[in-house]
N, C-alpha and C positions, 0 to 999 in steps of 0.2 A: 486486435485487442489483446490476444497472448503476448505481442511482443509489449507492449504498454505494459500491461502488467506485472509482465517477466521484468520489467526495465524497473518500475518501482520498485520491487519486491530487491530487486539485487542493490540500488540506489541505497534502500533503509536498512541494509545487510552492509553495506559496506560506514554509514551513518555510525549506526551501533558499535560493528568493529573498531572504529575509531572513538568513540567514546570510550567504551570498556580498557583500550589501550589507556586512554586518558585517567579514567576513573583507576586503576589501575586493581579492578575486581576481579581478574582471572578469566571471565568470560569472554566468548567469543560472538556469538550471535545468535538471537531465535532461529532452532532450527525448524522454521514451519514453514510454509507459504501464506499461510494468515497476513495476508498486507496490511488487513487493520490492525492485528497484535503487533507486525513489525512497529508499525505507526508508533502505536502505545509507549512501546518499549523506548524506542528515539524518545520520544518525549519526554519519559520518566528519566531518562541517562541526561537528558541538556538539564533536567529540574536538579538531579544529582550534582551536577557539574556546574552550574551555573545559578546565578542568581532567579529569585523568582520572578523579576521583571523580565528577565532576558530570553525565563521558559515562557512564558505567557504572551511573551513576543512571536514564539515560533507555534505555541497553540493557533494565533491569530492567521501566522503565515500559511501554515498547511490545512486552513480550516476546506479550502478549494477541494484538495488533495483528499480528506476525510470524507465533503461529501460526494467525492467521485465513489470512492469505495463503496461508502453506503447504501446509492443506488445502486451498483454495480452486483450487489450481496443483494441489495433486495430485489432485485429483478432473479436472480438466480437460485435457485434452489439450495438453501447454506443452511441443513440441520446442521446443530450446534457442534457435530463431532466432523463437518463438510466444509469449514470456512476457508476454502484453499483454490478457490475461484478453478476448479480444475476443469470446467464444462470449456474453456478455451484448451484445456493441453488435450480431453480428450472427448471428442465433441459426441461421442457415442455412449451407450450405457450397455450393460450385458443383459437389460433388463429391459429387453421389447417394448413394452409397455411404459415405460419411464418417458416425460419428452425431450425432445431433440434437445442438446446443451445443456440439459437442465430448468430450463426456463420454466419458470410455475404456467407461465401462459402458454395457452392452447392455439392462440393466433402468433401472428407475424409481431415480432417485437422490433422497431424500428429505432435507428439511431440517426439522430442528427449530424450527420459529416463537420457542416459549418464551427456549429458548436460544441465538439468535439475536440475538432483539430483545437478551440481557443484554449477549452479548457486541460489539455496534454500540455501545450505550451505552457500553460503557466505551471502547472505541475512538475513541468521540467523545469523550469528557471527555478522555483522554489525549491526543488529537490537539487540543484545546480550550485545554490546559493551555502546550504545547507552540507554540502560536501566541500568546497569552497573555506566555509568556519570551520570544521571539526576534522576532516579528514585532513587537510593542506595545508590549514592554519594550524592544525591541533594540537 
């Protein structure tokens, strides 16, 4: 799951940079690991850059991608100042008492492989697609 993650997170970091290059606003990239703020931000730079039909096309596309996150945040313990999915970079806490990954749940949190793998895949292709228009096309 770190690596997945890591892979969005660097995906809408290079997204961004290409835009800003386009937009030609002097920015370089959210410096956070917030995958949902990268999200955000992509999307706000294609509405800058692009027509309304054309952002609203990509809200549609990464809707998969958003609700990966979603759950992802909410399965894991993400106070408002924590959204940095960090319970995969470091799966321990300094705080005994704290659980394992973070994870609000007390039992075994289980992931579906099958349906996992589908939905990484399309995550990739839309994130594929999406680098594709702005970074190579851009």
């Amino acid at each position: 799951m770190h690596n997945v993650n890591h892979a969005i997170e660097l995906h809408l970091k290079a997204i961004e940079f290409s835009l800003n290059i386009q937009l030609g606003n002097g920015l370089i990239f959210t410096g956070n690991h917030d995958i949902l703020q990268l999200l955000d931000t992509v999307l706000a730079r294609i509405t800058e850059l692009s027509s309304k039909k054309e952002s609203n096309a990509f809200k549609g596309l990464t809707q998969v991608l958003r609700d990966y996150i979603n759950e992802v945040y909410d399965k894991v313990d993400n106070a408002a100042k924590n959204k940095k999915l960090e319970f995969s970079r470091y799966p321990i806490t300094s705080n005994k008492r704290d659980m394992h990954f973070y994870i609000k749940a007390t039992e075994n949190v289980e992931i579906d492989l099958e349906n996992y793998i589908l939905i990484i895949k399309e995550i990739r292709q839309t994130l594929g697609q999406m680098l594709d228009q702005f970074l190579y096309d851009g």
